[in-house]
C-alpha positions in Angstrom: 132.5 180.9 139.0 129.1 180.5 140.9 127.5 180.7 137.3 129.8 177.8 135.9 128.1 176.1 139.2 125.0 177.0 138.5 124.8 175.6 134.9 126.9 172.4 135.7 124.3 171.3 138.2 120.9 172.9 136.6 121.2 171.3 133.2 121.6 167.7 134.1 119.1 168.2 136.7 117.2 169.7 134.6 118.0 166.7 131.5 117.1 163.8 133.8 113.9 165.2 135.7 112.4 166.0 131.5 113.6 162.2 130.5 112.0 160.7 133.1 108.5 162.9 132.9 108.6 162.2 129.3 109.9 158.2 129.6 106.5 156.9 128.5 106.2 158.8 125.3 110.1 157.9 125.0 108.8 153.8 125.3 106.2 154.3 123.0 108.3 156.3 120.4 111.2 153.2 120.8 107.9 150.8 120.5 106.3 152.1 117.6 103.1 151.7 119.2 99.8 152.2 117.7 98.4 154.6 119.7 101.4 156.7 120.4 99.0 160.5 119.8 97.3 158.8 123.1 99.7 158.5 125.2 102.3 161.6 124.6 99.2 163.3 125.1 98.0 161.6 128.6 102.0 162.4 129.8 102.0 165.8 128.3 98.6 166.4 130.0 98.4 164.5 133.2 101.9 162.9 133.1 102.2 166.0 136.3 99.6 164.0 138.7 101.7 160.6 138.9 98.0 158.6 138.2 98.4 159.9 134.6 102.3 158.9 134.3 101.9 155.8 135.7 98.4 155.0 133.6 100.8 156.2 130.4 103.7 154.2 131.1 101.6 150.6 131.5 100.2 152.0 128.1 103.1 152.7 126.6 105.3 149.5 127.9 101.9 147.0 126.9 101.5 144.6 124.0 99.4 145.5 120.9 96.7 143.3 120.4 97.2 142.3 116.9 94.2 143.4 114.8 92.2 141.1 112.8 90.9 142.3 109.3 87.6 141.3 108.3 
């Protein structure tokens, strides 16, 4: 019983707290952004610190500036 508990509570725990560390890389994946490598790497790497999560998500949730061909 305690074990039925135990996973009941853990795994959407669990679920939640990885969708929001990862909710960024999920914008920019939804977004098709350009420089998606960038920023699943920033919240992979520094998403831990808060600075880097927050510095990923305005990146991820920003406009592309269209690029002009010359």
């Amino acid at each position: 019983m305690h074990l039925f508990v135990f996973a009941a509570l853990f795994f959407p725990i669990f679920g939640f707290g990885f969708v929001m560390y990862f909710l960024p890389s999920i914008i920019a994946l939804a977004r098709s952004k350009r420089d998606i490598a960038g920023i699943i790497l920033l919240n992979f790497f520094l998403g831990w610190t808060m600075i880097g999560w927050v510095v990923a998500l305005v990146w991820a949730v920003k406009t592309d500036v269209p690029v002009v061909a010359r």
